[in-house]
Steps between C-alpha positions, in 0.01 A plus 500: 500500500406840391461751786352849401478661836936372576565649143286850603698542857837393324419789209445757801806365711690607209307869408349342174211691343205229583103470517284278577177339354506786198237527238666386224232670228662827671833424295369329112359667236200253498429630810399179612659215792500469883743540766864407459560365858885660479497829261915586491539833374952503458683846451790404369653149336689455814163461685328300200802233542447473861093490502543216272740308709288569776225359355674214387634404879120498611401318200217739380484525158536842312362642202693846312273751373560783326207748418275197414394547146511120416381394814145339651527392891254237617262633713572308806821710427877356554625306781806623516726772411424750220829675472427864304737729321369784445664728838822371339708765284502393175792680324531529141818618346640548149779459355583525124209334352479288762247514807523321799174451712455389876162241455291688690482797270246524293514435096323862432770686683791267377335616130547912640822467537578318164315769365685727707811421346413444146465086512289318264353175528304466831204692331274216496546463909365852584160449681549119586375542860814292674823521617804408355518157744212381411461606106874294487353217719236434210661673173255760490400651198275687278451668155710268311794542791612290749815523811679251372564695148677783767620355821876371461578321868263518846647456876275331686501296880539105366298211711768544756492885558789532304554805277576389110500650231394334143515612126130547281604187362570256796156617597230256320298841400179401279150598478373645822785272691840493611749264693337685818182332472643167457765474739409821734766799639442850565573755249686799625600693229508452124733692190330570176731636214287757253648707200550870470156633387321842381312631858213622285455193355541307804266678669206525243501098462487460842200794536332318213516124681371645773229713315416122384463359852293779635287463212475074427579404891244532798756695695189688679473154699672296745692224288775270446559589166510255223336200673570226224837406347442571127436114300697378209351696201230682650474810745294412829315772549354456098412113607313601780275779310491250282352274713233715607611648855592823437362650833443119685464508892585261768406724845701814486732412226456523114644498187542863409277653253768708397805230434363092538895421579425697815314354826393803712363570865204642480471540849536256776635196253667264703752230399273244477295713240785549289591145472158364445477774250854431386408123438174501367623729222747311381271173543236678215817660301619117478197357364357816275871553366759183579691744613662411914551841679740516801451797812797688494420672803636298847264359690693494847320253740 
C-alpha cells in the first residue's frame, strides 16, 4: 500500500531535495494542475536513482517531469510522487560531430551548442519548448524534422532501475511515440550524430523557424503546444478552423485565435476545461470533417 508521508520522512532521512503538497501549475507551461502530494526535486543521477527506489519500497507511484511542455495535471493534482529534473545538471558535450546530452537539458540549448560548433541538422528542434528526455520519450519534432532522423543510441533507467543503453533503431521511434511510452523507463541521456555545417547558415534557419513560431504560435500564452497529433492527410489545426472554432471556449481555455492546433489558458483554465474543450472539438471536427483528432498533450490524472 502506497504511503506518502513513509516515502516523505524516508526522502529527508536520506537529505533528498523534497516538498510537499506543491502546486503543480507552478512547474507546466499550461500553467494549470493541483498539488503533487510528493514534489522530488534530485541534484544529481545518484539521487534520481535512489528517490525512485525509495518510492518504489513505499509503493507510491512517481511521475518524471521535465520542464512540462507536454504536460496537463488533473486538478485534484497527483497522488504520489512527481519526480522533477530541472535542479539536475544537464551537461552537454561535443565531440566530433557528435553531441551527447544529459535529458534534462533543454533542446534550445542542445541546438547552441550544435551551432556552436558548426553542426547541422538539429535546426528544426530550436524553440521546441522541452528537454531532451522528454522530446526523445515522444519523438519530438517540427518543421519537417524529427529526433529520430538525429539521435543514434539513448541510456536510459529500464523497468528495473537498471542503466541500458539502446541504438535509434531498437527503439520503436514513430510519430509522436517511442518504445518509452509503450513499455516505460527513464531517459537519461540521448546521442544525436549531425554533419559539419556552415554557422551562418545554421544559424539563420534556426532564427527564421523561430521568426515562424513567434509569428504563427500563441507563445504570448500559457500552453502546451501543439495539442492534437497531426491526422493522416490533413493538418489539425486546418480541420479545426475548418470546422468553425477558431477562437471556441470551454471556461478558461480556448482554441487560439492565433494557431487552432493550439489550446491556450486564458486565465484560470483548469484541467477539466481543457479536456471538455479538448473533446468536444474533436467530437464537431469528426462529424463536420470525418476526420478523428487525438490530444497530444498528457492528461496526468
Amino acid at each position: 500500500m502506497a504511503d506518502n508521508a513513509a516515502l516523505v520522512r524516508a526522502l529527508q532521512a536520506q537529505q533528498l531535495p523534497v516538498l510537499e503538497q506543491e502546486p503543480l501549475s507552478r512547474h507546466t507551461t499550461f500553467r494549470i494542475g493541483g498539488p503533487a502530494a510528493v514534489f522530488c526535486l534530485p541534484e544529481t543521477p545518484a539521487q534520481l536513482l535512489r528517490t525512485l527506489e525509495l518510492c518504489r519500497q513505499q509503493g507510491v507511484r512517481t511521475y518524471l517531469l521535465g520542464n512540462g511542455s507536454n504536460t496537463l495535471f488533473a486538478d485534484a493534482g497527483f497522488d504520489g510522487a512527481v519526480i522533477c529534473t530541472v535542479e539536475m545538471k544537464h551537461p552537454v558535450t561535443v565531440t566530433g560531430t557528435r553531441i551527447n546530452a544529459a535529458a534534462g537539458a533543454s533542446l534550445a540549448n542542445v541546438c547552441r551548442e550544435a551551432l556552436h560548433h558548426g553542426l547541422t541538422g538539429l535546426e528544426f528542434a530550436f524553440g521546441i519548448p522541452g528537454t531532451v528526455g522528454g522530446a526523445t520519450y515522444m519523438n519530438a519534432g517540427a518543421y519537417g524534422g524529427e529526433l529520430k532522423q538525429v539521435i543514434t543510441q539513448v541510456t536510459f533507467l529500464d523497468e528495473d532501475l537498471k542503466a541500458r543503453t539502446l541504438t535509434v533503431s531498437e527503439l520503436a521511434m514513430g510519430y509522436r511515440t517511442s518504445r518509452f511510452e509503450q513499455k516505460g523507463g527513464i531517459v537519461l541521456e540521448a546521442e544525436f550524430q549531425l554533419e559539419a555545417g556552415d554557422p551562418a547558415a545554421i544559424e539563420a534557419r534556426m532564427q527564421e523557424l523561430m521568426a515562424r513560431r513567434r509569428e504563427k504560435q500563441p507563445l504570448e500564452l500559457p500552453s502546451a503546444g501543439s495539442t492534437f497529433k497531426r491526422p493522416q492527410g490533413a493538418f489539425a489545426g486546418a480541420l479545426i478552423e475548418q470546422a468553425g472554432l477558431r477562437g471556441f471556449t470551454v471556461g478558461g481555455a480556448a482554441i487560439s485565435t492565433k494557431h487552432c492546433g493550439f489550446v491556450v489558458n486564458l486565465g484560470g483554465a483548469t484541467c477539466a476545461d481543457v479536456v471538455r474543450l479538448t473533446d468536444e472539438v474533436a467530437r464537431i471536427v469528426y462529424e463536420k470533417t470525418g476526420f478523428r483528432l487525438e490530444r497530444e498533450i498528457r492528461v496526468v490524472q
